[in-house]
Each structure stands twice: as C-alpha cells, then as structure tokens.
TORVEXKE-724581 format. One record per residue (C-alpha): x negated, y, z negated. Coordinates in steps of 0.02 Angstrom, whole numbers, padded with zeros to 5 digits, always signed. Layout:
// TORVEXKE-724581
XYZ;...
//
This chain:
// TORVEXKE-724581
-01185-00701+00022;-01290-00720+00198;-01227-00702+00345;-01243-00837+00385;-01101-00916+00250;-01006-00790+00275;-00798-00818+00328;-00767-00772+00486;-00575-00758+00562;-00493-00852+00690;-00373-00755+00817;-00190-00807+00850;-00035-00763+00933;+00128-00744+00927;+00303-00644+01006;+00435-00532+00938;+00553-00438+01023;+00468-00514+01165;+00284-00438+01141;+00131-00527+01116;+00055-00496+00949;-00105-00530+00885;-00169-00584+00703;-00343-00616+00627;-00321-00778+00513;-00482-00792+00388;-00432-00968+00324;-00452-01042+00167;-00259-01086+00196;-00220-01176+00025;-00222-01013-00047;-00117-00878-00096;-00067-00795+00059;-00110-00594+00073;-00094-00494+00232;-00188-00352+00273;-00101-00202+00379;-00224-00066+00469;-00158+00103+00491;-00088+00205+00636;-00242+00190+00803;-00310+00077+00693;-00346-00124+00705;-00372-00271+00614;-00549-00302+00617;-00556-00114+00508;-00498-00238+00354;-00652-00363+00400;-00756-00305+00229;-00585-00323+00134;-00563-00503+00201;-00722-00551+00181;-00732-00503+00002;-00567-00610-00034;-00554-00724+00094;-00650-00853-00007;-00501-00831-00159;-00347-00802-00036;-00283-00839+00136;-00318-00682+00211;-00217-00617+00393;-00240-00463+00474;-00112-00412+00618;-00132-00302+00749;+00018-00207+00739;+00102-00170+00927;+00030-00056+01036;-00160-00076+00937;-00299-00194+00950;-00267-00352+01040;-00056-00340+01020;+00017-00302+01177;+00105-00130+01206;+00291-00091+01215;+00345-00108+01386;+00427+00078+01353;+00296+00164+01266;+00407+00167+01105;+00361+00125+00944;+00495+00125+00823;+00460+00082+00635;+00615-00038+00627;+00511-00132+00753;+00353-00130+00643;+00455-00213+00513;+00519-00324+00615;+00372-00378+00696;+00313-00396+00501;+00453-00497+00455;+00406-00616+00594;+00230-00637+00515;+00298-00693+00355;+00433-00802+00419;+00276-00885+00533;+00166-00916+00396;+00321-00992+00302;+00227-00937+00135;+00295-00817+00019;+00283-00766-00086;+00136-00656+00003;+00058-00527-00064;+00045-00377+00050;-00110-00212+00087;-00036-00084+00191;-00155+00062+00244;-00061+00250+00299;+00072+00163+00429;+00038+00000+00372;+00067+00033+00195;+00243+00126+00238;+00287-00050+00352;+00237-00148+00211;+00336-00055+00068;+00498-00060+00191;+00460-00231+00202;+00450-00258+00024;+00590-00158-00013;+00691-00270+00115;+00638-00442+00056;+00601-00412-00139;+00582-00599-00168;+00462-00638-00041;+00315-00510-00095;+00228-00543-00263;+00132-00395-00267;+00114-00252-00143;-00028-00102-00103;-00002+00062-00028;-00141+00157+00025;-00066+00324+00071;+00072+00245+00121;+00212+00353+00070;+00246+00436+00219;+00270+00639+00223;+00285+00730+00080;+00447+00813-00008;+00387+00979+00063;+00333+00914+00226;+00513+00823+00263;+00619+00979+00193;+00490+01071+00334;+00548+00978+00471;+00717+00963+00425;+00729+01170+00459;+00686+01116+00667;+00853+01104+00766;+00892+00945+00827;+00876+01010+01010;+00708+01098+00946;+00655+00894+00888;+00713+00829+01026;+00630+00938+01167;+00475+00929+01079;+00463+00738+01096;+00521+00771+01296;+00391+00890+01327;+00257+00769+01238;+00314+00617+01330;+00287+00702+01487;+00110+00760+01425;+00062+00603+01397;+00144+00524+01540;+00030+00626+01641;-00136+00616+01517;-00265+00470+01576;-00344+00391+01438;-00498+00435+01376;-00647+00386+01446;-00825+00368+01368;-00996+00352+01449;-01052+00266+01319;-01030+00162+01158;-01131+00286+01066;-01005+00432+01127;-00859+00333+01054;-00948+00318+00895;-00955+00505+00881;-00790+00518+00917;-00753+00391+00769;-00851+00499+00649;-00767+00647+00689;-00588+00586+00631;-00676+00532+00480;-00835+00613+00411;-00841+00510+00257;-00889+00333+00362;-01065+00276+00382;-01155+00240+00554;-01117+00077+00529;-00950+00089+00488;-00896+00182+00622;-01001+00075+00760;-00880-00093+00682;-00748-00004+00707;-00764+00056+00889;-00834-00100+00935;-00685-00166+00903;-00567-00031+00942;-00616-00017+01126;-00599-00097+01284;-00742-00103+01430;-00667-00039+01583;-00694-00065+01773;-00827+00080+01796;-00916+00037+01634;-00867+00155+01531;-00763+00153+01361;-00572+00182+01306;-00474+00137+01143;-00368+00005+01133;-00205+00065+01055;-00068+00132+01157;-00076+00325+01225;+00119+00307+01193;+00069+00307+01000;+00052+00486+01016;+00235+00592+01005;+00345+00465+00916;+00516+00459+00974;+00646+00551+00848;+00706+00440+00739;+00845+00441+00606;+00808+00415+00424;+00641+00371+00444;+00567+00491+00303;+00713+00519+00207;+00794+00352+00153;+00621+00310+00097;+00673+00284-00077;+00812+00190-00047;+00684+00053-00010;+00579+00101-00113;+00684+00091-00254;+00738-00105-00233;+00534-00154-00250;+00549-00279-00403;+00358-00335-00396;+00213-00241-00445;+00153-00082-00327;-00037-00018-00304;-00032+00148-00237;-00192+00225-00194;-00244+00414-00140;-00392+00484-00075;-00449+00646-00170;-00503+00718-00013;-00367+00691+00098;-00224+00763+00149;-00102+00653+00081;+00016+00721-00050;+00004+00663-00257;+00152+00548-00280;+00128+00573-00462;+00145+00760-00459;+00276+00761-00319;+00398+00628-00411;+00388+00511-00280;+00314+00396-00401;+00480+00383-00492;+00572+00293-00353;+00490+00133-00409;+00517+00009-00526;+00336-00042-00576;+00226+00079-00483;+00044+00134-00552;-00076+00266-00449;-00262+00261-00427;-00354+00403-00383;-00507+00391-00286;-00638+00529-00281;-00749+00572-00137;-00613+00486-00005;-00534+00543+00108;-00373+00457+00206;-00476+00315+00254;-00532+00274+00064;-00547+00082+00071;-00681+00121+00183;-00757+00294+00126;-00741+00217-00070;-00764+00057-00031;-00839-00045-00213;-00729+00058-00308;-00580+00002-00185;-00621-00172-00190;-00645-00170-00382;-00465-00099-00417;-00395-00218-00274;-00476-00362-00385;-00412-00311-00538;-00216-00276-00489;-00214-00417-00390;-00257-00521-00549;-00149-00441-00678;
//
C-alpha cells in the first residue's frame, strides 16, 4: 500500500467527568468497531501502524486517555483508574456499537480488562498487552509498607513534582534520544513518530511531552491491584494476553494469574521488550490477525 492510499484518522472530542478527551477515528465505520488503548505517557498516534494495518477491515479508534496526548488534564493532577474506566465507558456508550472489540497496551490493557470485566456483553473479544498490572510478588511487596509509610510517600512526591518544571528540550532530535532510551528495542523511525507526536512546541522553541507531570506518583488507591481478579474473573469473551520476553513484566502463566480467566491464551514474544507491538511488530500484527479471526 502507498502512501498515498493509505487511511489516515480523523480527530474528535468529547467530555467526561467534565474533561475534554480526545480520540483518533480511522473510519471505515460500517465495520466492526475495535478501539485501541496506548499505555501509561503514551498516546494514540503510538497505535498508527496497528490502525493502519486494520483500519481497512475494522473501524478503528484510538483515545487519548486523560492527562496524555491531546486529552485535557485533570484539573487536580489526579488520575484515578476508576476514572480511566469511566472515561472508557463513555467511549463505548458514544460510539453506541458493541459489541467492540478492545487492544489495551500496559495501562491501557489493565483499563480495558476492568472494562471488560464490568460490561461482559459489550466486548467480543479483548487484548492485553502486559496488561495485568503488578505481579503476585510485587503486590504482597507493597502490601508490607505501612499505610502512613504509602501515604507520605505519595505527599512527599506530590510536592516534588509540584515544584519540578517540565522538561525542556533544545531540540526534536534531543527528545528522540530521550525516546530511545526508555526503549532500546525501537527504530529511529519509530521513536521520531512517536515524539512527534508526543510533544508540544513551546514559547521559547524548545520541546516538552504532552502527558501530565501529575502522571508521575499516583495517588494511593484502594483495591487497585488486588481485586484484579475479581474482574478478571467475570470476562466471558475471548482474552489475548501478550508478554514481551525481554521485559519486565511478570509470566501470567507461571505466576497463576492466567487462571483467573475464563478463556484466556498467552503469546510469548521474543526479542520484545514492554513495548512489543512496536519492538515485534509483524509477529504482533500476525497473532492480532489471527485471534481476532478465530
């Protein structure tokens, strides 16, 4: 396919819980609906070589979830993941089109199997990359901190950041870099879409990201780890979940999470790290193909 046939997306808007959010809407609206949902400092144009390879066989949208991209921020800096899922909800109930099928990516994949587990009958068929949150080991880690220890922790990062001006870069090219070293695996190329996308032009001429500075230090929040599989467990449709073989992310296979669902299959992807759908790209797309077909 040239470039010059190629689908490109449309932006649109809309609010919940009174913030302006932003989608990417790749047409071809006759079709089965699937939305795509970028990770944590992320954005939606990180899914473009995803919806271009499917937009032509389903109606493709890609939010910016709040606080990233072109979404507005939380007028308090806080991002709580029952807002995610609401703000997800929203989506859905906008398009008016489910069943949808739905791609979640590290946060995105943990809003999206919440989401699932909450509204069984609207999702046909939903995809986790590395979207299981913290491991077993890591939540029975942090459950050891005090609840004052948790909770002065987030104070004293609040502050930090309250404090913290946003990065600045000279130059496109020194954003790039900066790109490439949070992931290692992604080509020039890759990396120069991304941050072309993931920054804003400020006054002096220089470069900062778009997401939120509040992003970093999440507020303390109950049950968001731990009731996991309670949601997890009420997923009737069919469940993708993928893992990088070079990232940090826990094996739900050999950790058990994998038993909390009803219809769950893994697929291991070598030479990836967290970001695999871009670092393993063909072979991504290929599986993607193939489960969304069975």
């Amino acid at each position: 396919m040239n470039k010059a046939t190629q689908p490109t997306p449309t932006s649109h808007f809309f609010t919940s819980l009174r913030t302006r959010l932003h989608y990417l809407d790749w047409g071809n609206p006759s079709a089965p609906p699937l939305i795509l949902v970028h990770g944590g400092f992320d954005h939606a144009r990180s899914w473009d070589w995803t919806a271009r390879s499917l937009a032509r066989d389903y109606h493709v949208i890609c939010p910016d979830l709040r606080g990233h991209g072109d979404s507005g921020w939380s007028s308090d800096g806080s991002y709580m993941m029952a807002n995610y899922v609401y703000d997800l909800a929203q989506l859905v109930e906008l398009l008016d089109r489910r069943p949808v099928t739905i791609v979640g990516h590290s946060l995105g994949g943990s809003i999206s199997l919440r989401y699932t587990g909450l509204y069984p009958d609207s999702v046909a068929r939903v995809v986790a990359i590395e979207g299981l949150g913290l491991s077993p080991d890591r939540i029975a880690e942090q459950a050891k901190r005090s609840t004052e220890e948790t909770w002065k922790g987030w104070i004293d990062t609040r502050r930090t950041n309250a404090r913290r001006s946003p990065r600045h870069y000279a130059t496109i090219e020194a954003a790039v870099a900066r790109m490439r070293e949070r992931n290692d695996h992604l080509s020039v190329e890759q990396a120069l879409h991304l941050t072309l996308h993931g920054v804003n032009r400020n006054e002096d001429g220089s470069y900062s990201w778009k997401f939120d500075p509040y992003l970093h230090g999440a507020a303390p929040q109950a049950g968001t780890d731990e009731n996991l599989p309670d949601f997890w467990r009420r997923i009737t449709c069919p469940t993708l979940l993928c893992l990088g073989l070079d990232s940090w992310a826990s094996n739900p296979v050999k950790d058990g999470r994998i038993a909390h669902f009803q219809q769950a299959r893994l697929v291991e992807f070598p030479h990836a790290g967290h970001w695999l759908h871009h670092d393993q790209f063909e072979m991504f797309i290929k599986e993607l193909r193939v489960f969304l077909a069975e």
